[in-house]
C-alpha positions in Angstrom: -6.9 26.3 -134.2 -5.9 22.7 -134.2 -3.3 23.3 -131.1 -6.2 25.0 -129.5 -8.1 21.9 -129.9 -5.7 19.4 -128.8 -4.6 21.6 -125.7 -8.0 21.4 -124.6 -8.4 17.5 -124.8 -4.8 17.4 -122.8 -7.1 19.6 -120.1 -10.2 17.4 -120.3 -7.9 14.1 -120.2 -6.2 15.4 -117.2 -9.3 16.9 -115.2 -11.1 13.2 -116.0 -7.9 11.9 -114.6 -8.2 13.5 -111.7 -11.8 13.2 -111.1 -11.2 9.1 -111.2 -8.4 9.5 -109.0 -10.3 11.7 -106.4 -13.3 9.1 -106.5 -10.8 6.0 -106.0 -9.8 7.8 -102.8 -13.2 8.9 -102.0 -14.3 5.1 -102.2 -11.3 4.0 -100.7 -12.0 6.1 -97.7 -15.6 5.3 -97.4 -15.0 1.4 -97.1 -12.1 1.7 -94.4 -13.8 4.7 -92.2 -17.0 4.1 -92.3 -19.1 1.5 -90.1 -21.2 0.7 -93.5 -18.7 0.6 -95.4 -17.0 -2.6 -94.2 -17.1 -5.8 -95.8 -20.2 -7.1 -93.5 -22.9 -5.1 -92.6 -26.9 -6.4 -91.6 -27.3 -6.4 -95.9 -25.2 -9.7 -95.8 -24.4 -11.7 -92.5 -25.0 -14.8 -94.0 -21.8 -14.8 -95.7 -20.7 -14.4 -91.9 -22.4 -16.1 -89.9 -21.6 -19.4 -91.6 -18.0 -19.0 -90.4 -18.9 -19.6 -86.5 -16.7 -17.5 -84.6 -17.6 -14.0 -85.6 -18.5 -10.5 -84.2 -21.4 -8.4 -84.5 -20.2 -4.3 -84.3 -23.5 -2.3 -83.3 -23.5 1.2 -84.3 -26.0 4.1 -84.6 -25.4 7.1 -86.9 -25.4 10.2 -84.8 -24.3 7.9 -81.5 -21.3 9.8 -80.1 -20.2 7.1 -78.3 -20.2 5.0 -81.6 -18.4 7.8 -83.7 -15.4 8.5 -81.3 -14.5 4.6 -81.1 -14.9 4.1 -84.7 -11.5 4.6 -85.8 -10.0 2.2 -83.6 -12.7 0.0 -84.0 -13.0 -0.3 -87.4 -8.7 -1.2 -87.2 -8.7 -3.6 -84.8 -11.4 -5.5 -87.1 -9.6 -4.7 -89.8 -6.4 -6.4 -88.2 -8.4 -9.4 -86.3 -8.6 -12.7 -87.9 -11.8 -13.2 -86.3 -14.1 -11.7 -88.6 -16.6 -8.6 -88.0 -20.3 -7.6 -88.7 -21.1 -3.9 -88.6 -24.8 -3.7 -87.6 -27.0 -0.1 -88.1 -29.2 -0.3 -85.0 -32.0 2.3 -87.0 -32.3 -0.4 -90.1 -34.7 -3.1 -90.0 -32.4 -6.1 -90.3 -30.5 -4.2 -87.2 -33.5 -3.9 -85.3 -34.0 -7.4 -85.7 -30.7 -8.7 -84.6 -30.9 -6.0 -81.6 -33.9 -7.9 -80.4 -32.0 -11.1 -80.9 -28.8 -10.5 -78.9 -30.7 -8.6 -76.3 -28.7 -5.3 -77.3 -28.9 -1.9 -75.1 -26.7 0.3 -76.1 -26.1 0.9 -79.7 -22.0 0.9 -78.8 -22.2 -2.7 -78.6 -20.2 -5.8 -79.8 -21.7 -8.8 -79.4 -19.0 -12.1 -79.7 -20.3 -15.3 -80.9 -18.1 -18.2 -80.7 -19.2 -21.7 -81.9 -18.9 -23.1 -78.7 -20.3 -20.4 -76.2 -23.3 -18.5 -75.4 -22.8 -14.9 -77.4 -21.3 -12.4 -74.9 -21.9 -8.2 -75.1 -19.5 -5.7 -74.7 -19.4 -1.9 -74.4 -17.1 -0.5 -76.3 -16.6 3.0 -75.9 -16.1 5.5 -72.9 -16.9 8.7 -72.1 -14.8 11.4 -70.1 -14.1 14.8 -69.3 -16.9 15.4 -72.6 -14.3 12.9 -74.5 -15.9 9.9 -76.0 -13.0 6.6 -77.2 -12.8 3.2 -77.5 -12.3 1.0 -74.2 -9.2 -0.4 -75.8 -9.7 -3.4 -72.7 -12.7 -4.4 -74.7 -11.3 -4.3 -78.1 -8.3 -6.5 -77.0 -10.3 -8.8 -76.0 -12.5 -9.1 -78.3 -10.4 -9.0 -81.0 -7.5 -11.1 -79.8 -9.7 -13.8 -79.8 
């Protein structure tokens, strides 16, 4: 009876194991695939815009356009030093900053350089049903 026991907590143990190492990958994924789940989102720009030079990423769950650049979008951020804002276009605070910088399109990035007026950028395409990032636009904006 008492091997019985202890064989079971070895499962339990190794099934909670598992479970936490699953979730760590989960959260993991969430915060480097995911448009929200990037360091700045329209929850906390102040943190960003007190740097400056910064960009704003406007998205819009759903937005095809927005979904087949965000890979490449969310890595050229990632390897920018210029730091990135990921704005939701459907949340309040979005709507807000939509009126603001005069946005049109949800798959938008606006640039905003201390010393210049903000500038907007579309930055995905569509083709042959295919929607991607305009990898001109990301360069540039990014290489800043």
């Amino acid at each position: 009876m008492r091997q019985v026991n202890n064989l079971k907590s070895h499962w339990l143990a190794l099934i909670v194991a598992i479970v936490m190492v699953l979730s760590g990958l989960g959260f993991k994924y969430y915060h480097n695939h995911t448009y929200a789940g990037q360091p700045y989102t329209e929850t906390n720009l102040s943190k960003l815009t007190q740097k400056g030079t910064y960009n704003l990423v406007f998205y819009r769950p759903g937005c095809a356009y927005c979904y087949g650049a965000k890979a490449a979008v969310i890595k050229a951020s990632h390897d920018s030093q210029v730091p990135t804002g990921f704005i939701n276009v459907k949340s309040k605070s979005g709507q807000r900053l939509v009126s603001r910088y005069h946005v049109q399109k949800a798959a938008t990035i606006v640039t905003i350089r201390s010393d210049q007026v903000p500038r907007l950028y579309l930055y995905a395409k569509h083709d042959h049903g295919r929607y991607y990032a305009n990898q001109t636009v990301l360069k540039e904006v990014f290489n800043e």
